[in-house]
TORKE-224518 format. One line per field, with one value per residue: x, y, z of N, C-alpha, C, CB in turn. Coordinates in steps of 0.02 Angstrom, whole numbers, always signed. Glycine has a CB too. Layout:
<nodes>
n.x: X|...
n.y: Y|...
n.z: Z|...
ca.x: X|...
ca.y: Y|...
ca.z: Z|...
c.x: X|...
c.y: Y|...
c.z: Z|...
cb.x: X|...
cb.y: Y|...
cb.z: Z|...
</nodes>
This chain:
<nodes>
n.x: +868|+698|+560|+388|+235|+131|+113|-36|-55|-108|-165|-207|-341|-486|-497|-607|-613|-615|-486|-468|-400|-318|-234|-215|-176|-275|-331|-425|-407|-487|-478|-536|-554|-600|-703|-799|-850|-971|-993|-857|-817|-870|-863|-692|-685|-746|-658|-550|-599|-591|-457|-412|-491|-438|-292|-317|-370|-259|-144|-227|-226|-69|-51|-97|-23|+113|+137|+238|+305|+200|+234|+255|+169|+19|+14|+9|-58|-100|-207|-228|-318|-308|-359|-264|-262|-386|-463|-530|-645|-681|-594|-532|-404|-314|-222|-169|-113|-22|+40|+141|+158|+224|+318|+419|+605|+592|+474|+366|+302|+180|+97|-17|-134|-283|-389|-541|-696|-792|-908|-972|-949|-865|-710|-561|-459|-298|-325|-420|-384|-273|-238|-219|-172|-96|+0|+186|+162|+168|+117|+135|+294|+343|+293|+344|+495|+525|+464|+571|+680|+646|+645|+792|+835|+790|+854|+960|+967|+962|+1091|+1086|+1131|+1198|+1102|+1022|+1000|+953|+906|+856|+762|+681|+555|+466|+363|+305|+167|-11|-48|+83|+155|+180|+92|-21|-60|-159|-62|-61|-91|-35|-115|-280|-411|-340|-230|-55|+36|+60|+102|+210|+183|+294|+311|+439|+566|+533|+583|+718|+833|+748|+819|+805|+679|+514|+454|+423|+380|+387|+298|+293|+142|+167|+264|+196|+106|+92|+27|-110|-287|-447|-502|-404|-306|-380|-398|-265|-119|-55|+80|+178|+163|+271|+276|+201|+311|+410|+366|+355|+257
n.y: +468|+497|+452|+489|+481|+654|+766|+825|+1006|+1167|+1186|+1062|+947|+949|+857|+697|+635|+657|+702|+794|+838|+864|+765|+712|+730|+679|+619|+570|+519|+538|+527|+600|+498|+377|+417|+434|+321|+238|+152|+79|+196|+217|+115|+103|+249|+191|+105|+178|+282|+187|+151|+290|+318|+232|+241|+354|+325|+275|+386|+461|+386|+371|+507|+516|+436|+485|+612|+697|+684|+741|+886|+969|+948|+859|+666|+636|+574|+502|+444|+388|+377|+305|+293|+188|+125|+64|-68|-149|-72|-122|-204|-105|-23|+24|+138|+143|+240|+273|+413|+413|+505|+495|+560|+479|+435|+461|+516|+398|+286|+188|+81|+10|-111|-97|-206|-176|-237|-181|-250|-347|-257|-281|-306|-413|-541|-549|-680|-723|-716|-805|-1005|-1068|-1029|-1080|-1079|-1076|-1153|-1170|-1053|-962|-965|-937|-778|-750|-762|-674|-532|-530|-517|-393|-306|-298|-251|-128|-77|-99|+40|+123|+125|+30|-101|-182|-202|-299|-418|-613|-605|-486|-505|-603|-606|-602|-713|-851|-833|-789|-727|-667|-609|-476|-330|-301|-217|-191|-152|+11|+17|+24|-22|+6|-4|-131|-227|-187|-284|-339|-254|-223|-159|-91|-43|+76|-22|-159|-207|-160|-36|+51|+208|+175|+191|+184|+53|-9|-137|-217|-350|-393|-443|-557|-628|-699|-774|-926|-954|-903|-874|-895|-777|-690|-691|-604|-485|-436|-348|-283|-142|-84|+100|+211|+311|+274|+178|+296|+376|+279|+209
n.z: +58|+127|+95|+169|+201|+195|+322|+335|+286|+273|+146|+96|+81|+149|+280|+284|+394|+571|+733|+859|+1008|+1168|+1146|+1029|+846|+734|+563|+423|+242|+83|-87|-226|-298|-260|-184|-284|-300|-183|-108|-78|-50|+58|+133|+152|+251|+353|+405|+413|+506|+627|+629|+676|+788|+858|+884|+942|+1055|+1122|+1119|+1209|+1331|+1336|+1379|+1499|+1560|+1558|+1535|+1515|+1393|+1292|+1304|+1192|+1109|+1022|+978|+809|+692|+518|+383|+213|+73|-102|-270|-366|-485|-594|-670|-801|-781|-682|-577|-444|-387|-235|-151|+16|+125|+282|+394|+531|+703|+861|+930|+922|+892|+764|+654|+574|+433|+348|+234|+136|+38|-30|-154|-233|-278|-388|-454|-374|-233|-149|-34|-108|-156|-257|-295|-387|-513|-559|-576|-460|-294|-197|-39|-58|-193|-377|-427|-321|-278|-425|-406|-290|-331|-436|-384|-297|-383|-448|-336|-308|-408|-399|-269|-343|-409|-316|-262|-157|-134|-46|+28|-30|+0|+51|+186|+216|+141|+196|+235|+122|+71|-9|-30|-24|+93|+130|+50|+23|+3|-133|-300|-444|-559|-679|-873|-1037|-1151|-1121|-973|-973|-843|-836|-753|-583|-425|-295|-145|-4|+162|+254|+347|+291|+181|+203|+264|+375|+331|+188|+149|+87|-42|-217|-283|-463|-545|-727|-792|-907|-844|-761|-855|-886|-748|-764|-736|-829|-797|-757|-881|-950|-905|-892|-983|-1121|-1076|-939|-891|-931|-863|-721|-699|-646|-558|-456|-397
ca.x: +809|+648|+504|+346|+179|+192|+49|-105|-64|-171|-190|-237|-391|-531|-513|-642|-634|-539|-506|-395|-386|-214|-151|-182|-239|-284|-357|-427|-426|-504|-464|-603|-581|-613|-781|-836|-895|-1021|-972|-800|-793|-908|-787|-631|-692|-768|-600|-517|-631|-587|-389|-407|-515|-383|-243|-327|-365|-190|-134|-251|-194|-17|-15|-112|+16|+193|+121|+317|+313|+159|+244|+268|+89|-6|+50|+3|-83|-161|-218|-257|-344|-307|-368|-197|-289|-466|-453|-583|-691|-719|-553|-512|-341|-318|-158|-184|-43|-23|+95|+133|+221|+213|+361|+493|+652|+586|+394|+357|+241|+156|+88|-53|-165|-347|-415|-607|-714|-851|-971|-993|-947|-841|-629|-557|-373|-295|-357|-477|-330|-247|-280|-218|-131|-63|+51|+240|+143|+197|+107|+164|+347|+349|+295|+408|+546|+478|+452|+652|+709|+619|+682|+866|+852|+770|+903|+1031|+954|+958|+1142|+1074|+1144|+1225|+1039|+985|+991|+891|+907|+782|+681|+650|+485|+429|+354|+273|+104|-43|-36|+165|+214|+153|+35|-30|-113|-153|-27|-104|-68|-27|-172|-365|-464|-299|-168|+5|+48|+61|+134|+175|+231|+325|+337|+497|+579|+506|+635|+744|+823|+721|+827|+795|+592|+471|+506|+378|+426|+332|+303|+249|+90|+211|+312|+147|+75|+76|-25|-160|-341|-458|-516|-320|-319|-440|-394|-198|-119|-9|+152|+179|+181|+314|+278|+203|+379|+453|+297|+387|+193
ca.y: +511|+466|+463|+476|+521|+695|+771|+873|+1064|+1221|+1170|+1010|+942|+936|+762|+656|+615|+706|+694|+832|+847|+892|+733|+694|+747|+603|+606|+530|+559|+506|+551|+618|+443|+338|+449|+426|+263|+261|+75|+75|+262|+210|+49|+148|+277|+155|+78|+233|+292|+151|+163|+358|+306|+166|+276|+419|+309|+265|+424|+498|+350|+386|+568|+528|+403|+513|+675|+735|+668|+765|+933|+971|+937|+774|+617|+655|+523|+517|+391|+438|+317|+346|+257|+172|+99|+45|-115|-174|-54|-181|-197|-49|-27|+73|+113|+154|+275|+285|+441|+423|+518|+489|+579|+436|+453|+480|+499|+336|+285|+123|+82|-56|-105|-142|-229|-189|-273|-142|-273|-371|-213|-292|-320|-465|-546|-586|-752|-743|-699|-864|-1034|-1088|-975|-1107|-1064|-1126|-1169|-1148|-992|-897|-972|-872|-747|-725|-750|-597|-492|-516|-474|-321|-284|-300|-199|-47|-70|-83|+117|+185|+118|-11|-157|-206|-255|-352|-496|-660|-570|-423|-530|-643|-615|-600|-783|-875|-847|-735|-660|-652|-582|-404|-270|-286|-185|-194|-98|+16|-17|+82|-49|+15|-66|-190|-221|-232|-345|-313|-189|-241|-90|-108|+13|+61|-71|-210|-260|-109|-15|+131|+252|+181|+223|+138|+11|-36|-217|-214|-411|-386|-488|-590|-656|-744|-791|-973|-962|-858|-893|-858|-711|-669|-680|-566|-424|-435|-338|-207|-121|-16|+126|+238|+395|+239|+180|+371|+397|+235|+178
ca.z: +54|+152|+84|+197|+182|+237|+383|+301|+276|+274|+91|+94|+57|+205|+301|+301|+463|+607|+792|+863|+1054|+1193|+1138|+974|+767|+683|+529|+353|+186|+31|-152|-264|-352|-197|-157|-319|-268|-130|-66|-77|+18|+144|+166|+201|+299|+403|+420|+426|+576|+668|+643|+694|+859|+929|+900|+1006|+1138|+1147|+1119|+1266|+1387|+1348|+1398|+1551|+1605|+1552|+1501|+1490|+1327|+1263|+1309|+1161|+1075|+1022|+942|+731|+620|+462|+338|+154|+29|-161|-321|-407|-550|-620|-738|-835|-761|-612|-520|-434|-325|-192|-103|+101|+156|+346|+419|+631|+719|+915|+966|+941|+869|+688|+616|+533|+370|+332|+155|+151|-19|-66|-222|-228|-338|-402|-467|-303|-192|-86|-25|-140|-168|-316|-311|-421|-565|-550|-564|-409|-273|-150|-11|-74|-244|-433|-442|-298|-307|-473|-413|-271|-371|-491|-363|-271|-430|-440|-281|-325|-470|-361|-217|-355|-427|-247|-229|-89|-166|-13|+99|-86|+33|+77|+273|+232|+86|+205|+239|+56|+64|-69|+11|-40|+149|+156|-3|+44|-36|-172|-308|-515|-605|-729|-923|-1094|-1156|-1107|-972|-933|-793|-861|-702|-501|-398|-217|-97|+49|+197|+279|+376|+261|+152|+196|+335|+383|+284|+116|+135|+47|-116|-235|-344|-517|-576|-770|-818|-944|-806|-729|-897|-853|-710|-778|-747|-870|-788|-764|-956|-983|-874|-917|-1047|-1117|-1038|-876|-918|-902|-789|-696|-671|-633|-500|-388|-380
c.x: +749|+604|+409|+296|+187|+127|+10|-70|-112|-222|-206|-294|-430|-529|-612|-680|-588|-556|-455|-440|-315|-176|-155|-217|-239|-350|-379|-452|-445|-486|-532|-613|-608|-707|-833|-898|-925|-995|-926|-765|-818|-863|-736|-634|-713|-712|-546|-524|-577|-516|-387|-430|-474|-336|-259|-342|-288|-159|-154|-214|-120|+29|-47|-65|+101|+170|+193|+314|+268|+168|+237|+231|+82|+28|+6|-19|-119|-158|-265|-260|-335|-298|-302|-217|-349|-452|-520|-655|-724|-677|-536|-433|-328|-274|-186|-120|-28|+40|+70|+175|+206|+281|+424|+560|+644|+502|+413|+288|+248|+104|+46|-109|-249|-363|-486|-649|-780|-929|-996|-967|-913|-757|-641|-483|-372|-287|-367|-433|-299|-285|-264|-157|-101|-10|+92|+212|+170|+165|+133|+235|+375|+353|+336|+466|+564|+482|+546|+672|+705|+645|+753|+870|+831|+832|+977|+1032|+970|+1036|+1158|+1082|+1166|+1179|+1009|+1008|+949|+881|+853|+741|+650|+581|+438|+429|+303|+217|+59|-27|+56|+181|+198|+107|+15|-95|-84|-125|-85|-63|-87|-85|-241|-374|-411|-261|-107|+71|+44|+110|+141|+221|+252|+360|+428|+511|+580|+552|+702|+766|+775|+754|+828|+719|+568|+485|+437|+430|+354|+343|+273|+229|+136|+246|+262|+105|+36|+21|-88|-233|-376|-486|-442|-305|-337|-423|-312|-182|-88|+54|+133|+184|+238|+320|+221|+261|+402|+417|+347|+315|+215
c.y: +469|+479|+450|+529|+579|+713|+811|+925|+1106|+1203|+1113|+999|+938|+869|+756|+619|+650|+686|+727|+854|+866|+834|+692|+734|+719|+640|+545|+555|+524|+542|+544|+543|+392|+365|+437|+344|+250|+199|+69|+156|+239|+160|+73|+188|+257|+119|+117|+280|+251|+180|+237|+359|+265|+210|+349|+393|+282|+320|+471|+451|+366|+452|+568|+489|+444|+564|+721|+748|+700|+855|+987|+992|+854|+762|+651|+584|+532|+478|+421|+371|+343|+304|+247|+151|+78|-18|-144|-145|-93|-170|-119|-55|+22|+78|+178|+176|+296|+342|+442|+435|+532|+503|+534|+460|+485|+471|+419|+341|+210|+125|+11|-49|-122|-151|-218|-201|-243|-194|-322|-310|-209|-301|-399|-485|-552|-647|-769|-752|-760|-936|-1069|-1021|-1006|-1080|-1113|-1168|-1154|-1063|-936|-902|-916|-838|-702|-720|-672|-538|-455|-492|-411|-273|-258|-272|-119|-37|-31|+25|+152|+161|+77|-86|-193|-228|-265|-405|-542|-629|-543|-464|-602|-675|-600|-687|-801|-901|-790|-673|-639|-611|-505|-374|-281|-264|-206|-144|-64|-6|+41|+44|-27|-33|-130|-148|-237|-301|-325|-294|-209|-197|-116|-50|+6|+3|-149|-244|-219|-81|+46|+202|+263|+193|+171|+82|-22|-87|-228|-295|-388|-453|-547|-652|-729|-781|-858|-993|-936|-881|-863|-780|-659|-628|-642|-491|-415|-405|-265|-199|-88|+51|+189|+299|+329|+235|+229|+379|+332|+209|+96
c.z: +76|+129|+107|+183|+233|+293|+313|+324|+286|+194|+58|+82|+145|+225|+307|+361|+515|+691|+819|+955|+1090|+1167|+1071|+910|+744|+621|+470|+322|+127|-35|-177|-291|-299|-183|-193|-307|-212|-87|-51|-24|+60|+187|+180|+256|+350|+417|+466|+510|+660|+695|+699|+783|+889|+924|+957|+1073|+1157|+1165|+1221|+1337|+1388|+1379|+1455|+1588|+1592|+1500|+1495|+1412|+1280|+1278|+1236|+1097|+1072|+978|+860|+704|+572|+408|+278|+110|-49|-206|-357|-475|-546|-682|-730|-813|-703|-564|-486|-372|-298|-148|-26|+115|+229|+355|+510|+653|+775|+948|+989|+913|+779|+696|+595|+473|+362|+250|+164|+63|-4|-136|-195|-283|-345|-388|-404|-239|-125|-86|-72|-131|-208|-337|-373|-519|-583|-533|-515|-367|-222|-109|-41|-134|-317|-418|-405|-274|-353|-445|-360|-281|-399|-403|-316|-312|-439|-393|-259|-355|-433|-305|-251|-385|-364|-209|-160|-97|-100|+62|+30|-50|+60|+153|+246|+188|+123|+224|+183|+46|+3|-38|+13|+44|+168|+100|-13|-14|-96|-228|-406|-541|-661|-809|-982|-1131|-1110|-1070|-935|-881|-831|-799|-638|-474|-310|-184|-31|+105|+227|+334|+340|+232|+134|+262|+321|+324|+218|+116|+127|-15|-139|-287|-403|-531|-631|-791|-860|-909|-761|-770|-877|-817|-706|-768|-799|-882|-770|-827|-974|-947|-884|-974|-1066|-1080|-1007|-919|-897|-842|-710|-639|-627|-576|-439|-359|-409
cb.x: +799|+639|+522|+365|+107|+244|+65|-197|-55|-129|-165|-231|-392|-599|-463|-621|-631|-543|-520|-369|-410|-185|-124|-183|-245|-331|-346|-450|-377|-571|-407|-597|-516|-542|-788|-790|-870|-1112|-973|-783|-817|-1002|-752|-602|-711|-826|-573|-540|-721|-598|-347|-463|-581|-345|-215|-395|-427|-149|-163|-345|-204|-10|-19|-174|+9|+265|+61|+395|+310|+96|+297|+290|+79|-82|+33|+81|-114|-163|-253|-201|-432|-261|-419|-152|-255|-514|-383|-579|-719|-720|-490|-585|-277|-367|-48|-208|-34|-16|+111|+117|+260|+181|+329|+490|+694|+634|+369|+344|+258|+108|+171|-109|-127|-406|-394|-631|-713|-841|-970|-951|-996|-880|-593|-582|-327|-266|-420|-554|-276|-207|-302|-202|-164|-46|+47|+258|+96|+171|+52|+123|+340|+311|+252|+416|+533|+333|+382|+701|+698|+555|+676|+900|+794|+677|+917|+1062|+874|+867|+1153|+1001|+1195|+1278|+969|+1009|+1015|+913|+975|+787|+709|+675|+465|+476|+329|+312|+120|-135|-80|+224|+212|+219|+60|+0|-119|-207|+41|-132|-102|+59|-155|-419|-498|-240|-173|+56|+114|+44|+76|+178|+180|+370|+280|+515|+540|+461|+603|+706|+897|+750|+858|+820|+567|+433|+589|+318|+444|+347|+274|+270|+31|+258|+349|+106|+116|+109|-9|-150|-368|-480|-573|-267|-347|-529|-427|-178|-189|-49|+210|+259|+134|+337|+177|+194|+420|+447|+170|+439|+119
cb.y: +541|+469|+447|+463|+481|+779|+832|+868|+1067|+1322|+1190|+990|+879|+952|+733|+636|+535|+825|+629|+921|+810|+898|+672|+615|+789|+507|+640|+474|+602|+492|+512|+685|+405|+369|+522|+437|+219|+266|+16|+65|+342|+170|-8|+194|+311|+117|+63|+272|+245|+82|+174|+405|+279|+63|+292|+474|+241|+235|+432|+499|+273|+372|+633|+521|+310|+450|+715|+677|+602|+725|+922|+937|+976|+745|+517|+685|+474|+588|+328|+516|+296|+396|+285|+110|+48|+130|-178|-247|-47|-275|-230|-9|-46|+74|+136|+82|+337|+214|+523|+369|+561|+431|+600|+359|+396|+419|+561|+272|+335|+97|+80|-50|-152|-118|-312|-144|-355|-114|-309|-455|-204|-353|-327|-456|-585|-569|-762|-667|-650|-849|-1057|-1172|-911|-1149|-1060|-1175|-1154|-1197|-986|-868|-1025|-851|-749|-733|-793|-630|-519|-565|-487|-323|-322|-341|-221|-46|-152|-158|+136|+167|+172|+1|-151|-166|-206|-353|-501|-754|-510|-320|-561|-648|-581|-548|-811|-925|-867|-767|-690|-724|-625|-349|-199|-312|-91|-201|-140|+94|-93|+94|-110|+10|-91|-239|-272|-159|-378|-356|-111|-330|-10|-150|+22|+116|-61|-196|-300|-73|+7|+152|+266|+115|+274|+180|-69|+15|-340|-153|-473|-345|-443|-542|-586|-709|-790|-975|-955|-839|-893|-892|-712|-740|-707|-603|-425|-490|-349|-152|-93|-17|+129|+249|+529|+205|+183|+445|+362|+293|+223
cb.z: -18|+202|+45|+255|+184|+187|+484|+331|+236|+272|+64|+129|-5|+191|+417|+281|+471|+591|+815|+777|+1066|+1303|+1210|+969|+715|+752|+526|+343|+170|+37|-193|-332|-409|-121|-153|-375|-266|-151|-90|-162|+21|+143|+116|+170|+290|+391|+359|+365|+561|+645|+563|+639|+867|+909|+829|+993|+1163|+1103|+1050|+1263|+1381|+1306|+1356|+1560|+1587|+1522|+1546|+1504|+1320|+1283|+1341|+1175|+982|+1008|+977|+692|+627|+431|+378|+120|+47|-166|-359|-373|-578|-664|-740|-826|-809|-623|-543|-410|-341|-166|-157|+152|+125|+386|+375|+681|+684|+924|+1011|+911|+886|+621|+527|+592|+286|+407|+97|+254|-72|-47|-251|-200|-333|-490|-537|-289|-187|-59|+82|-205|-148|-339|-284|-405|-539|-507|-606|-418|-256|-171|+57|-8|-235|-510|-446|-242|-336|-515|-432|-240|-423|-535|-327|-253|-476|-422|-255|-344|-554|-309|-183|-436|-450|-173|-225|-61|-228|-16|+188|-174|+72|+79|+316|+199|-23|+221|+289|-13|+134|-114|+81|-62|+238|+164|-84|+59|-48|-172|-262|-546|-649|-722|-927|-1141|-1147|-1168|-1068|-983|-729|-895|-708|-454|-417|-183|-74|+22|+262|+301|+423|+221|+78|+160|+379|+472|+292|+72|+71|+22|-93|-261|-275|-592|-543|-819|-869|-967|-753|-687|-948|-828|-670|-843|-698|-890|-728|-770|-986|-961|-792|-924|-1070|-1083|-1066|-815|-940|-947|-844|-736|-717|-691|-541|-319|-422
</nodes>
């Protein structure tokens, strides 16, 4: 079963942004919780824009050079932004859902994160959580460890026990930019994270027909390496319709 973001409907919400010509409909979308913040919307959609404008100039160049292929109608994209959690009233997480479907053998979906940090108003990593984040370091060692596991245990639910191998995890590196997406779990504790959430589009650590795969690390597991602002925003259990959701 595939699970991709699916196109906008009649009943959808109004994009945000749109660009619908012969050869393509690109949009973007924001969630009421995303808007609520004036800095943090204006920062996506200004992102969002962008994505929507390079894919139409591709789009348009591609049906002027093998307009066969656009018989049909235009190529389809659409990128939707949507608040995953709020901790401590500061962090906010925000998962980025890409659907594209340019007339190949299958649509496709991509899955990308932001952390935004209210009180300075700007993109952050989870740096600031830890007291060191070294590539190939104790801390993110752990936490690629933590996160394969995670991985193995979701493969082994979806009966995909048999690509739980170092082959597809091989690009889950022990390296803030290698070890993919990630976002602050929310928590049955107020205000905390009960640990991080890192999503992974199809292809990633999967063939295509297993979808997407999120790997929960709980806070516990990273204790150790905690900074004190780590400390402080940590706390509690996932919570369960968490889990069930596959966020």
């Amino acid at each position: 079963m595939i699970a991709l973001a699916s196109p906008a409907s009649a009943a959808d919400p109004k994009p945000d942004a749109i660009i619908k010509t012969q050869s393509v409909s690109a949009r973007v979308l924001l969630d009421d919780r995303v808007k609520s913040d004036p800095a943090l919307s204006a920062d996506c959609l200004a992102e969002g824009k962008k994505w929507i404008e390079k894919n139409a100039a591709e789009a348009a160049a591609s049906r002027k050079s093998d307009p066969q292929f656009f018989k049909d109608g235009g190529w389809e994209f659409e990128r939707k932004y949507s608040v995953r959690s709020i901790v401590g009233d500061r962090y906010v997480s925000v998962l980025r859902d890409d659907y594209m479907d340019t007339h190949a053998a299958h649509p496709n979906s991509d899955v990308n994160t932001i952390l935004w940090d209210k009180t300075a108003a700007k993109r952050i990593s989870i740096r600031p959580f830890f007291s060191e984040t070294s590539d190939n370091g104790a801390t993110m060692k752990a936490m690629q460890k933590a996160v394969i596991a995670s991985l193995k245990v979701e493969k082994k639910k979806r009966d995909a026990g048999d690509t739980a191998t170092s082959e597809w995890f091989k690009d889950v590196q022990p390296s803030l930019l290698k070890i993919g997406a990630v976002t602050l779990a929310p928590s049955t504790e107020a205000g905390k994270s009960s640990g991080l959430t890192f999503h992974y589009p199809p292809y990633a650590v999967g063939p295509y027909a297993e979808g997407q795969y999120v790997a929960f690390v709980p806070w516990e597991a990273l204790k150790p390496y905690l900074s004190p602002e780590g400390a402080r925003i940590f706390g509690g259990a996932r919570p369960k319709g968490d889990e069930d959701s596959g966020q």
